[in-house]
C-alpha positions in Angstrom: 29.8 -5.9 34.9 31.5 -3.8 32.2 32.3 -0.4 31.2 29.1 0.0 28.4 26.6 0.4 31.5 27.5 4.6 31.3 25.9 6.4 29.4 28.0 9.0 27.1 27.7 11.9 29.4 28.5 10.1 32.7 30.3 11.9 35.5 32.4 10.7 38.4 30.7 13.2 40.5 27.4 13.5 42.4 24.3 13.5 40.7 23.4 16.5 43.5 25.7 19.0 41.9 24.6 19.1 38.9 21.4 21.2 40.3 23.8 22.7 43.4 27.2 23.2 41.8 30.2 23.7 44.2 31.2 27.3 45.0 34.3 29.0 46.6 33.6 31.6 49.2 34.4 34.9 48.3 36.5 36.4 51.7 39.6 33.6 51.6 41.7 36.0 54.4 42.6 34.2 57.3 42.5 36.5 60.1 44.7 36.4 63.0 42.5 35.4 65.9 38.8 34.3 66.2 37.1 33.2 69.0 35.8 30.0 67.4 37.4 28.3 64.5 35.2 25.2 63.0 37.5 23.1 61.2 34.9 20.8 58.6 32.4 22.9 56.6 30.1 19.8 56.1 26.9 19.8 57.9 28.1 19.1 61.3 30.6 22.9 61.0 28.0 24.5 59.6 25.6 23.7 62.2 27.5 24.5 64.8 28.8 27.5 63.0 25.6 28.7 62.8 24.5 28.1 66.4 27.8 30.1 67.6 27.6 32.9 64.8 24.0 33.8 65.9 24.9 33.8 69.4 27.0 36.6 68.8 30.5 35.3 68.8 32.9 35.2 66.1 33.4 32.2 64.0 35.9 31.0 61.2 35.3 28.0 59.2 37.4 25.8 57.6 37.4 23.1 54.8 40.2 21.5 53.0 38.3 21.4 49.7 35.6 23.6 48.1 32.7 23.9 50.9 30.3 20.8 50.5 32.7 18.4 48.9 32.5 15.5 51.9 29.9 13.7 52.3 27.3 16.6 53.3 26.6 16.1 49.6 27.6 12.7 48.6 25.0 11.2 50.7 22.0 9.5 49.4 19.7 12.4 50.9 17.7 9.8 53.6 16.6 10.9 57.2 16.3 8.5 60.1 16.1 7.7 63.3 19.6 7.4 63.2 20.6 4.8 66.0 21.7 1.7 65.3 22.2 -0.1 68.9 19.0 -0.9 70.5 17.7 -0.4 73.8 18.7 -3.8 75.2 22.4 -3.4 73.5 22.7 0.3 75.0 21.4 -0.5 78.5 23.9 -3.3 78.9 26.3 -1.2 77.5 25.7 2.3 79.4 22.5 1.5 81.8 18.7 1.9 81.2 18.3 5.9 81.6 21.4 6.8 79.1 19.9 4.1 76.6 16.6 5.5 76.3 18.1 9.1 76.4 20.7 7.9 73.6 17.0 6.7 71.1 15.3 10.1 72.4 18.0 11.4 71.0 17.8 9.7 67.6 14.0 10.7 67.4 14.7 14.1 68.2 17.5 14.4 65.4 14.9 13.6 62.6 12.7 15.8 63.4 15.0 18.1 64.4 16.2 18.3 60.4 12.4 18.9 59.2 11.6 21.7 61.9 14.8 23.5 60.6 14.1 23.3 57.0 10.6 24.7 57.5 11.7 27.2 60.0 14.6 28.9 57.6 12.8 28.1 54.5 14.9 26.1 52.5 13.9 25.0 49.5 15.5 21.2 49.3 12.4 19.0 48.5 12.4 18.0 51.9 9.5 14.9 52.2 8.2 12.9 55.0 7.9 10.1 52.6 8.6 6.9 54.9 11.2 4.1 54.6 10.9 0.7 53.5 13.1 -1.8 55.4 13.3 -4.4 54.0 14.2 -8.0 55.0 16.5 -10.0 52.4 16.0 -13.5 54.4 12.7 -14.9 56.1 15.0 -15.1 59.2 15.3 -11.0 59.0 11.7 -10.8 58.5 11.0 -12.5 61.7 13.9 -10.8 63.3 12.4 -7.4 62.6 8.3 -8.1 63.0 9.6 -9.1 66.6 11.1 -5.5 67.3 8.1 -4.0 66.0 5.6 -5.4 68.0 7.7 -5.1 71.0 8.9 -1.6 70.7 10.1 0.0 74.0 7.4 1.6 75.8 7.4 5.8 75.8 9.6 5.1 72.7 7.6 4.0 69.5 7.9 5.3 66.8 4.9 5.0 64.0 5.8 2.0 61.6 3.9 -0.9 59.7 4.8 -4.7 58.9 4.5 -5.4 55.3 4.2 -8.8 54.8 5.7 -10.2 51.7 2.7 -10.9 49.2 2.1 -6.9 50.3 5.0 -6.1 49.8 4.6 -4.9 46.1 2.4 -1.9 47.2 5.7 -0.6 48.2 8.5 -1.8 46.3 8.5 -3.3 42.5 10.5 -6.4 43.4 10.0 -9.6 44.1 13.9 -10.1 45.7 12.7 -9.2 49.0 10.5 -11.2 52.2 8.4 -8.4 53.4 9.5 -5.4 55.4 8.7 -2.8 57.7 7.5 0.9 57.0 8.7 3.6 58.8 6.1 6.5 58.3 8.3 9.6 59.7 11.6 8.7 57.9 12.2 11.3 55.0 14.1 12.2 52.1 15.8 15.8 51.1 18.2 16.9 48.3 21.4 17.0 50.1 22.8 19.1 47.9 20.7 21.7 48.2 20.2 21.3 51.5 23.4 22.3 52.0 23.6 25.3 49.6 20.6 26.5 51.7 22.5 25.9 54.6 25.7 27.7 53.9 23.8 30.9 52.7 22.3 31.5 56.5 25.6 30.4 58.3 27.1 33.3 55.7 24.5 35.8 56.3 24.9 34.7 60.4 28.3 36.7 59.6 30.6 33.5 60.0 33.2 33.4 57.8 34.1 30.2 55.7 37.5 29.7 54.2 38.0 26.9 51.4 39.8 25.3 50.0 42.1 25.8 52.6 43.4 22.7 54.8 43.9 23.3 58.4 48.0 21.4 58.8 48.4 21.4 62.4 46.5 22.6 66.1 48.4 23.1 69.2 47.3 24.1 72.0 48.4 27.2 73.7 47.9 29.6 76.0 44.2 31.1 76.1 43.1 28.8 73.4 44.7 27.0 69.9 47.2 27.5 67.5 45.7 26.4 63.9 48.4 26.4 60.6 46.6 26.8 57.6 47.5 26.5 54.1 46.6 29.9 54.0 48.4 31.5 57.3 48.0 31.3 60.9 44.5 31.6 63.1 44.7 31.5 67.0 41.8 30.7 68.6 39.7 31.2 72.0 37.6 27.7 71.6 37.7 25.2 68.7 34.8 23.0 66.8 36.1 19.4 65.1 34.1 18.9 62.6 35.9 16.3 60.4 33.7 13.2 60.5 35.0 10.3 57.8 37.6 12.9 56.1 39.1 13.5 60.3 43.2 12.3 59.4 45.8 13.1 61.6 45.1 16.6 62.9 43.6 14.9 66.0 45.2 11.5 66.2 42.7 10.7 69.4 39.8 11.5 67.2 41.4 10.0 64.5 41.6 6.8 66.2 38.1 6.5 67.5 36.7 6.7 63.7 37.0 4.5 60.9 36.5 6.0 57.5 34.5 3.8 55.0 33.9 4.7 51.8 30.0 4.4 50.2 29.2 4.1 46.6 26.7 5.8 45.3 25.1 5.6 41.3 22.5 7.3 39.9 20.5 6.4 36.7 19.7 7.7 33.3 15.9 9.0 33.3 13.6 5.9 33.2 10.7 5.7 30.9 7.9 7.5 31.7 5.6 5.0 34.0 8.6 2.7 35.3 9.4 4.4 38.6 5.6 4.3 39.3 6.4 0.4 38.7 9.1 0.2 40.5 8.6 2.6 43.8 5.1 3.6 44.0 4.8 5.0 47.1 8.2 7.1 46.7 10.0 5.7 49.5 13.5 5.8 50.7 14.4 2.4 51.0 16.9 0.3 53.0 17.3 -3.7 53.7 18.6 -5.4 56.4 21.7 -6.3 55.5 25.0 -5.9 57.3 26.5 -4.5 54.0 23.7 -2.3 53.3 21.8 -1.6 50.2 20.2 1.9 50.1 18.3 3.3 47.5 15.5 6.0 46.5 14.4 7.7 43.5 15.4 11.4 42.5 13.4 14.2 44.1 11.6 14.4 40.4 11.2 10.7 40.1 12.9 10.5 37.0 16.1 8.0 38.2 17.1 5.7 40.9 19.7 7.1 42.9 21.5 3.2 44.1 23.9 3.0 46.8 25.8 0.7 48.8 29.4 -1.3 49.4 30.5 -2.9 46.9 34.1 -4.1 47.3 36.4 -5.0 50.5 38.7 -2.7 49.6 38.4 1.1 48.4 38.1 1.6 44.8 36.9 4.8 42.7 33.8 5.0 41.3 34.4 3.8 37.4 34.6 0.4 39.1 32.2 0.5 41.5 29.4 1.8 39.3 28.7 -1.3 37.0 29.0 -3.2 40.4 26.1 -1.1 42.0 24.2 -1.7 38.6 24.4 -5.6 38.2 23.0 -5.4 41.8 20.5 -3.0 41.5 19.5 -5.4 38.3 19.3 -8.5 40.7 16.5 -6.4 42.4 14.8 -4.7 39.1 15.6 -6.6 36.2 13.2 -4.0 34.1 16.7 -1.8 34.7 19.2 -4.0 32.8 19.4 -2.0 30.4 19.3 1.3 32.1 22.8 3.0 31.7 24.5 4.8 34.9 24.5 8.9 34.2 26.6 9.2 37.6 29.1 7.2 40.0 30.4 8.8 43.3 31.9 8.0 46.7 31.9 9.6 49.7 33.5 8.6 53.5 31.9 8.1 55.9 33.0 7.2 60.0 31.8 4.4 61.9 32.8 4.1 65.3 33.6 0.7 67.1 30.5 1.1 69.5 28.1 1.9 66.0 27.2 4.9 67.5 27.7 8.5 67.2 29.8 10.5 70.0 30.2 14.2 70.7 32.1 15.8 73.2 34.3 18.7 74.7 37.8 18.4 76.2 38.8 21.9 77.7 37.8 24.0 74.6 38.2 21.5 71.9 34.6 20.3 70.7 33.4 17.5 68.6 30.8 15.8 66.8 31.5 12.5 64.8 30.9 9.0 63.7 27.2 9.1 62.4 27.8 5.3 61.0 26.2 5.7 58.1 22.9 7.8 59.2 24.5 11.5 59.2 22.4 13.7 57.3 20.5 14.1 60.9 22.6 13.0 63.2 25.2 15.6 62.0 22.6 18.3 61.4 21.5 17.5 65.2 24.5 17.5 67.0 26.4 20.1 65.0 23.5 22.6 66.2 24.2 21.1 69.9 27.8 21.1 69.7 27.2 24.9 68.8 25.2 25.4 71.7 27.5 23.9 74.2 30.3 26.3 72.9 28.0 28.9 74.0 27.8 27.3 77.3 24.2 26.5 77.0 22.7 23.9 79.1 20.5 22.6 75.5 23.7 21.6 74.4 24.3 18.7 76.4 23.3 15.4 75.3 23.1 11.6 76.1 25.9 10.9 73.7 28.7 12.3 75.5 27.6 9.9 78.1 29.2 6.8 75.8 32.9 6.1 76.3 34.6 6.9 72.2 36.1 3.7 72.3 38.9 2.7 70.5 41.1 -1.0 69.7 44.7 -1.7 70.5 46.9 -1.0 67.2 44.0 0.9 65.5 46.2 4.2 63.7 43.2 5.6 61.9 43.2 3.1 58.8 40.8 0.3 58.8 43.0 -2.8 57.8 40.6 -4.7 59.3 38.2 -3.5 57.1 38.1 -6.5 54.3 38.1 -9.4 56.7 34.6 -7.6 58.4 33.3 -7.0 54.4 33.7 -10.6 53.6 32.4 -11.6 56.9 29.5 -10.2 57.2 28.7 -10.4 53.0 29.0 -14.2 54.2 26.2 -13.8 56.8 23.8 -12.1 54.0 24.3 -14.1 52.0 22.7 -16.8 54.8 20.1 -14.8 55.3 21.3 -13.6 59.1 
């Protein structure tokens, strides 16, 4: 795991930008009252934005750094059903009708980020290519061919077993015991989904101000006090919109999610024929193991884009990068010696209960904690959260029904967090 697996041009910054390049706003003014102010311009602010902007109120956004920079497009651009608990985990948790809403839910958010692409006609290679899941132990295999021939009634979702001397039709490794497919599960340039995103919330008439931190929110009289680094804004109603990058602007938010960084690399272009090897059918792929491998290949199919966790601790992406290659070798050795064009991280927020939570405490709304599946859930309840600040009845939703849990001595930083990695790289590594 050395340094000669970059290539001479290598960047420590998403492969994504180099086709949607970051971009200041033009109007930086902060005025001095707004009826909504959306503080996070990733794709949970802008989706709300958007929502609140074309119901005719006034709306302010925003972001500490250039709009974009989170994780809206540091993510590996893959859609899903998004929820991680399953029914028998949520209905002992919150009862039958709220689990079943809480998976409608999940459903609803993937195809919730197709219908919106289509409908506003952005151009972000948007596919309904399926997911490979795959199982990294026979005991996961058998694990996940039990859930999928015993999927909760009114609630299946279209999916396949591959068993493992199939499992070549869908994946060019050998490293693997078979899998599942999940036929609706899609991919999209996140980077451009975003830039496509952005240009309607701007022509909506909402107003996006970056870089430019938001240092402090009081409430007051009639609504919120926000300091900026660029002046003052009072405001009727407020969105929070922070996600994995939330700090201590909202230490009761900031206590209910825990930010975790994810590693992403992305190749050199391949030799003409060897993604064809490698991923034939063009999936987004995923395995099942606690510390997660996800992968996928570019939108043009020239690289693999490789991501996962690959250290208890944080690191930066120089480190991680040859890391992510020696174990994206493991899988393809054909790729040894492929060199890395691009290393990047991103946070995201996991909550204590794995799932995501949105809510509103008089006038202060949020959406957060996507666990890892955010590029719909955020798309999904963003839009919600902006219909609820419109005070419309669409914008309620089975996830405010959850308790946001937090732990006794949790501040906001994860100390826990490499005991857990170890622990659960243990389990993976015996197969459970």
């Amino acid at each position: 795991m050395t340094a000669d697996v970059f290539t001479a041009d290598f960047k420590e910054t998403p492969y994504w930008w180099e086709v949607s390049p970051l971009r200041p706003p033009e109007d930086q003014a902060v005025p001095e009252t707004a009826e909504v102010a959306v503080i996070g311009g990733g794709y949970t602010g802008l989706h709300a934005a958007l929502q609140i902007a074309r119901g005719g109120r006034q709306v302010v956004i925003f972001d500490a750094e250039l709009p974009g920079w989170g994780c809206s497009t540091r993510n590996g651009g893959q859609i899903s059903t998004s929820i991680k608990p399953d029914l028998a985990t949520l209905t002992k948790r919150h009862g039958l009708e709220t689990g079943r809403a809480i998976l409608r839910e999940g459903q609803a958010s993937l195809a919730f980020v197709g219908n919106f692409v289509a409908a506003e006609k952005i151009d972000c290679d948007f596919k309904v290519v399926g997911r490979f899941h795959a199982a990294h132990s026979p005991e996961a295999f058998t694990k996940m061919t039990a859930a999928a021939e015993n999927q909760p009634e009114g609630l299946e979702v279209p999916l396949r077993i591959v068993p493992r001397d199939e499992q070549r039709d869908e994946l060019g490794t050998d490293a693997y015991y078979g899998g599942l497919v999940f036929e609706k599960h899609a991919s999209i340039d996140p980077g451009r989904y975003y830039a496509g995103l952005r240009d309607r919330v701007e022509a909506a008439g909402a107003q996006l101000i970056a870089p430019c931190k938001v240092t402090g929110l009081a409430r007051q009289s009639g609504g919120f006090l926000l300091e900026t680094a660029k002046g003052q804004l009072r405001a009727e109603q407020v969105v929070l919109a922070t996600n994995g990058y939330s700090g201590n602007l909202s230490p009761w938010h900031q206590r209910r999610v825990i930010p975790i960084g994810s590693y992403v690399i992305a190749t050199e272009p391949l030799e003409p024929g060897l993604i064809d090897q490698l991923m034939p059918k063009n999936r987004i792929v995923s395995d099942a193991r606690k510390v997660v491998y996800y992968y996928r290949a570019s939108p043009d199919r020239s690289r693999i884009l490789f991501g996962g966790r690959v250290s208890a601790g944080e690191t930066d992406p120089r480190k991680s990068a040859p890391r992510l290659h020696h174990d994206l070798v493991q899988l393809f050795p054909e790729l040894a010696k492929v060199k890395v064009s691009h290393s990047w991280m991103g946070f995201v927020a996991y909550t204590f209960d794995t799932l995501a939570h949105s809510g509103e405490e008089e006038g202060l709304f949020y959406a957060m904690g996507y666990c890892g599946a955010g590029v719909g859930l955020s798309s999904y309840l963003g839009m919600r959260c902006g219909q609820r600040v419109l005070g419309l009845p669409d914008g309620q939703t089975a996830f405010s029904a959850a308790p946001f849990q937090t732990r006794p001595l949790y501040q906001g930083k994860p100390w826990f967090l490499g005991a857990s990695v170890a622990y659960y790289r243990w389990r993976d590594r015996l197969g459970r």
